[in-house]
N, C-alpha and C positions, 0 to 999 in steps of 0.2 A: 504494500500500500504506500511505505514512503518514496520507494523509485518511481508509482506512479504522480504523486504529491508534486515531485519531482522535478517531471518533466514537463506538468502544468504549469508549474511556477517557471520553468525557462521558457515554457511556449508564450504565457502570458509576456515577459518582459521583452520579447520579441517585438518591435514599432509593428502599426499597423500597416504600414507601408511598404514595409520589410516583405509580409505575409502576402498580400495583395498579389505584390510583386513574385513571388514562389509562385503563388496558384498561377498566376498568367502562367509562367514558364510552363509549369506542368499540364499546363489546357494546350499549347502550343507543343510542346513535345508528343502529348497524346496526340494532336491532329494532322500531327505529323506524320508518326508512327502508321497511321489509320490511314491517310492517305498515299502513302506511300506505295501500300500494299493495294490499292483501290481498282477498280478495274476500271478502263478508261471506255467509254461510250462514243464513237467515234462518227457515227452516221446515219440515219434512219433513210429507209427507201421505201416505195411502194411498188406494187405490179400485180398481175394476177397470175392465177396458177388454175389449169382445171378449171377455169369460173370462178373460183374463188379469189379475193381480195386480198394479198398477199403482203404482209408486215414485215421487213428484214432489218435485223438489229444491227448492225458491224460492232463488234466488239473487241479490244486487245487482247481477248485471251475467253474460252468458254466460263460462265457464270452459271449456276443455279440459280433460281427464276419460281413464282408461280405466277398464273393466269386466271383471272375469275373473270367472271361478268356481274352486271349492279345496273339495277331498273331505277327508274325516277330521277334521274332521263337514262337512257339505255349506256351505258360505256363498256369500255373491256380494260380492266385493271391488272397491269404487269408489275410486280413486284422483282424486286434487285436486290443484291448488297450494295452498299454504297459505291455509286458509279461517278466517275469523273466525265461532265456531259462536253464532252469535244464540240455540238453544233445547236444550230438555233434549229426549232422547232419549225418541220418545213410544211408547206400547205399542202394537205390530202389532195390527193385528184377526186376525178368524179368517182365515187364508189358510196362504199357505207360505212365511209368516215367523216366526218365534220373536224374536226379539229384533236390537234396531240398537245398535251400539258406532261411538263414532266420537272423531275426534282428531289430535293432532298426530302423524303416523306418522314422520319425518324431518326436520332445517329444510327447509322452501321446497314441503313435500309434506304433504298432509292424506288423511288416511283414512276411508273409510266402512267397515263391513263390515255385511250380512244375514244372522243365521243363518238358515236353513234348516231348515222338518222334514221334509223329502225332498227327494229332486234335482230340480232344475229349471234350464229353460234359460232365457239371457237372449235373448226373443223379438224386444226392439227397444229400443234406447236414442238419445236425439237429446238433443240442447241447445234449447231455445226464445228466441229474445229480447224482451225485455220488450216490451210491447206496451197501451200504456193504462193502466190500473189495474194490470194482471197484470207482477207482474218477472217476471227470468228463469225460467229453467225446466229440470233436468236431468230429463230422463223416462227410467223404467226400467220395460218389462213382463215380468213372470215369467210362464213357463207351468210346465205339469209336464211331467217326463221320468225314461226310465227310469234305474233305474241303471247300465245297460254305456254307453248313451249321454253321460252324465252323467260316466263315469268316463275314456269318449275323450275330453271336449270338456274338463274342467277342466285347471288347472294353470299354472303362473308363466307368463305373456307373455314373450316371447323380447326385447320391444322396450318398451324402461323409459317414452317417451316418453307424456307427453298430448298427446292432439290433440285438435280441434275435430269434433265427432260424427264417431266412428271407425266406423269400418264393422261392423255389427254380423253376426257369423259365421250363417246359414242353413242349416240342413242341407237338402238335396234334397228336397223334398217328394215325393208323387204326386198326378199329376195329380189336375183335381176334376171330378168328373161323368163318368167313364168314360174307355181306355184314348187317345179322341180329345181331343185338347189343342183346350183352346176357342179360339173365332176371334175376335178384336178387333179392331177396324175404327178404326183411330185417322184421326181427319180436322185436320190443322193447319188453320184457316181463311186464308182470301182465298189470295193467290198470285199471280203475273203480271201483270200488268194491275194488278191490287188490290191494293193494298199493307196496305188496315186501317188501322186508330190509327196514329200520327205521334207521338212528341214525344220532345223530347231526342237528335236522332240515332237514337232506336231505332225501329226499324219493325217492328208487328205481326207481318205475314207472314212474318219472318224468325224473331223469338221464336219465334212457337207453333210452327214447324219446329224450332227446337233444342230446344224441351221434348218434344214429339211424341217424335224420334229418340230423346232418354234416355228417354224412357217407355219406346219400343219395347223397349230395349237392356234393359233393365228386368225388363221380361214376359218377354222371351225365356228371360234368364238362370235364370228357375224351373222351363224345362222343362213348364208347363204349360200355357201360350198360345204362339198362332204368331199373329203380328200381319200384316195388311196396312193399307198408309197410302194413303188417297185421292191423294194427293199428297207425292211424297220429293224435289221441286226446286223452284225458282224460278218454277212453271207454274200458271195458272190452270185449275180445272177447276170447271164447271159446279156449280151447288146439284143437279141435280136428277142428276147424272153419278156425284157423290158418295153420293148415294144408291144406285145403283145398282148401282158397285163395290162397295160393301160386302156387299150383295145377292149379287150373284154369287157373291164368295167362302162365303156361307153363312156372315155373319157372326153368332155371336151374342151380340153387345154392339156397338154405333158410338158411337165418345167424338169429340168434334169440341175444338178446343181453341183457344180464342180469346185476348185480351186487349185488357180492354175501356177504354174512356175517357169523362170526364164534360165538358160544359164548363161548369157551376156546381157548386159543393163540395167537397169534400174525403173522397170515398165511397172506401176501398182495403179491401184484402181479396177475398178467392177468393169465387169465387158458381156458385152450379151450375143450369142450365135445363132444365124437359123440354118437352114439344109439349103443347099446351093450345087450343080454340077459342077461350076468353074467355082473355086475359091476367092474371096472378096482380094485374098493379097497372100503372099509367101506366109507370114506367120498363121493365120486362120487356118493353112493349106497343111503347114506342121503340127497346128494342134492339133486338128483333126484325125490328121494321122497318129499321134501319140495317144487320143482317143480311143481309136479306132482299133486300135492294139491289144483292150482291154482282154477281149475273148484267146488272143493268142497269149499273152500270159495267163488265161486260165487255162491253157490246153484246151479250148473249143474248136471245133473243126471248123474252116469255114466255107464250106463246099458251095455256090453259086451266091455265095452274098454278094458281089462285082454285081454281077448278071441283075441281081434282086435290087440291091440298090441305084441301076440306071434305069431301071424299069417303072421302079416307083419314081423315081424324078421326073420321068416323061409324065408318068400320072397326075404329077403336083401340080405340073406347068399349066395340065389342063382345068384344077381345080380350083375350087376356091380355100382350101388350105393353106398353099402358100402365101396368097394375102394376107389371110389372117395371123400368118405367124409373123409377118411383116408387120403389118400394125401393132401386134401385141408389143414385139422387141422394142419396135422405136417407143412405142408409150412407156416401157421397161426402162430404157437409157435415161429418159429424160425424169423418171421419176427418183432412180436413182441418183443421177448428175444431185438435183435440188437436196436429197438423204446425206448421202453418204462417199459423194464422188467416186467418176468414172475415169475408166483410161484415157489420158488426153489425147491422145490420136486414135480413132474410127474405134470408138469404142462398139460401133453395132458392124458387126460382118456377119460375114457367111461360107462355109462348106461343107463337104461331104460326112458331115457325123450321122455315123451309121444308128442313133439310137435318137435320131430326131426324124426318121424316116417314114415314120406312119402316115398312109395318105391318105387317109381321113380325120388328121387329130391335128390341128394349130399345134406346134411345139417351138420350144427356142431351150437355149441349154445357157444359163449362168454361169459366171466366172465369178464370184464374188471377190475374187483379194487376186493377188498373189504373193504362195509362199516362200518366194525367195525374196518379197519389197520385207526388208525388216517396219516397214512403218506398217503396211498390208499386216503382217504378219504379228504383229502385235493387238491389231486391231482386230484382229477377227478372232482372237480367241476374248475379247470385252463381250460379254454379255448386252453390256451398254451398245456397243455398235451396232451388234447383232440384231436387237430391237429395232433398233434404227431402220436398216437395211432390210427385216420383216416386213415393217411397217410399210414403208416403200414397193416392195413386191406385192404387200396386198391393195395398196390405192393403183400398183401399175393394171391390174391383174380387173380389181372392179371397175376401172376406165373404162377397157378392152370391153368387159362384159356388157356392161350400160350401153358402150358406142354399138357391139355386138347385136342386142337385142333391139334396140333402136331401128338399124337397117334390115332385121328381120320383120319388123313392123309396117315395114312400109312396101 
């Protein structure tokens, strides 16, 4: 008690001038410290995406974020850690935004807000990491929504926390193209026997089975696809087997899903393939063939495949399959580009991959990474990214089906 007594009676005899002067310091060192560490807010842009109204944050470095909406009047409230704002607040185009206020909302917490000139929901929001030229990246797409809708779904978040791309709320859709939920035919590649790319301890065949599975888990979850997978274990199955199954089930889309590897360069980023007789370019021409190899490392005979696969390519020419696996791909590139980034050069080709050959079934075959890009390669074993890159194949995936059923309509 008298060391406390103490050091009252020294604090007391301290000027008050003295004291004043201390707290500044230590108000100024804290806001130091605090801003130091601060992530800088660099640029806000607008655009559309899909129809949707599209919000891009640039930022020095990826942030944890959450997104609500709030009625009376309609807005869309982004929450930050404290941000250092690099630019003035720029005028919305025409869309269904009215104006952006933004600021220090609390210490340690920064605020965006969007008015609103009617309700609308928040369709999709992700974080991007910087990537080359491009920094970070908060992506937000508005659509429109009614107002009862608008009116269940706003209102204060129960849970104060940011986190790192929060799961953005979905309402139920209804199926697309009639009351039968379409069939997707996911095919992980190699398997058993085949292991695929090699490096760093990771192995292909085990990858593209844990992305497959979250895709699965994925589609399901919208109620409006019922997936079957060429393969859901450790098992090799034939190129030409995997076609078949998919077949049977009356699929109508086969996504096969790879990941790929170089052994000169530094090529990373997502790449998407369709079936081609001439190869888009030399590498498509190698992959394919490295593909294509699968069954002769599994000792499979290949007795008239040549013959079978120039046969079905005459057939494709004449259908409407290859269109469609054309459309699906390109809507695939560009929804990834905006996810998760693609290879910068011709990220969409084409050739001879003997397990996209079905010619009655839209098919294209993914690259998701590759495992010789150490940056690729660290990435895709993030569950974080992998979500990311999900998510993306399922908005590529219900584009196609929407635009799909649409010109069947008519």
């Amino acid at each position: 008690m008298s060391d406390r007594r103490g050091v009252l009676r020294r604090a007391a005899s301290i000027p008050a001038t003295a004291l004043l002067a201390m707290a500044f310091a230590i108000i100024m060192i804290a806001t130091f410290i605090s801003h130091a560490h601060a992530v800088d807010a660099l640029k806000l842009r607008f655009g559309e995406n899909d129809g949707a109204q599209r919000i891009v944050l640039e930022l020095s470095e990826p942030a944890p974020y959450r997104v609500f909406t709030l009625e009376n009047p309609y807005r869309v409230v982004i929450d930050l850690p404290e941000v250092n704002w690099r630019f003035s607040a720029p005028k919305p185009p025409s869309g269904a935004i009215s104006a952006v206020r933004f600021g220090l909302f609390q210490p340690g917490r920064s605020r965006m807000v969007l008015d609103l000139k009617g309700p609308a929901r928040v369709a999709n929001s992700f974080v991007l990491e910087a990537r080359g030229a491009r920094p970070a990246r908060l992506v937000i797409d508005l659509t429109s929504q009614s107002r009862e809708a608008f009116a269940n779904s706003a209102g204060w978040p129960s849970d104060a926390r940011l986190v790192a791309n929060p799961p953005t709320p979905r309402p139920k859709p209804a199926r697309i193209g009639g009351p039968r939920p379409l069939v997707v035919a996911l095919d992980p590649g190699h398997g058993g026997i085949d292991p695929g790319a090699m490096k760093g301890g990771v192995v292909e065949k085990e990858l593209v089975l844990l992305f497959s599975r979250e895709l699965k888990a994925e589609l399901e979850a919208t109620d409006r696809y019922r997936v079957v997978m060429t393969r859901d274990s450790d098992v090799y199955v034939p190129l030409r087997e995997r076609v078949e199954r998919a077949r049977r089930a009356r699929a109508d889309l086969f996504f096969s899903v790879h990941a790929d590897a170089v052994e000169v360069g530094d090529a990373h980023g997502a790449s998407v393939y369709t079936l081609s007789e001439a190869a888009s370019d030399r590498e498509a021409a190698e992959l394919a063939a490295q593909e294509n190899l699968s069954d002769v490392i599994a000792g499979v005979r290949l007795t008239h495949e040549d013959d079978d696969v120039a046969r079905v390519l005459i057939d494709l020419v004449q259908r409407e399959t290859m269109i469609e696996s054309q459309r699906f791909a390109k809507g695939l590139v560009k929804s990834l580009d905006s996810s998760i980034g693609v290879l910068e050069t011709r990220p969409l080709r084409s050739a001879g991959f003997r397990v996209l050959k079905a010619p009655d079934v839209p098919s294209a075959l993914l690259e998701i990474g590759f495992l010789s890009s150490k940056t690729d390669l660290e990435r895709m074993q993030k569950s974080e990214w992998r979500k990311r890159a999900v998510s993306a194949v399922v908005a590529a995936i219900d584009n196609w089906a929407a635009k799909r059923a649409r010109s069947a309509s008519h």
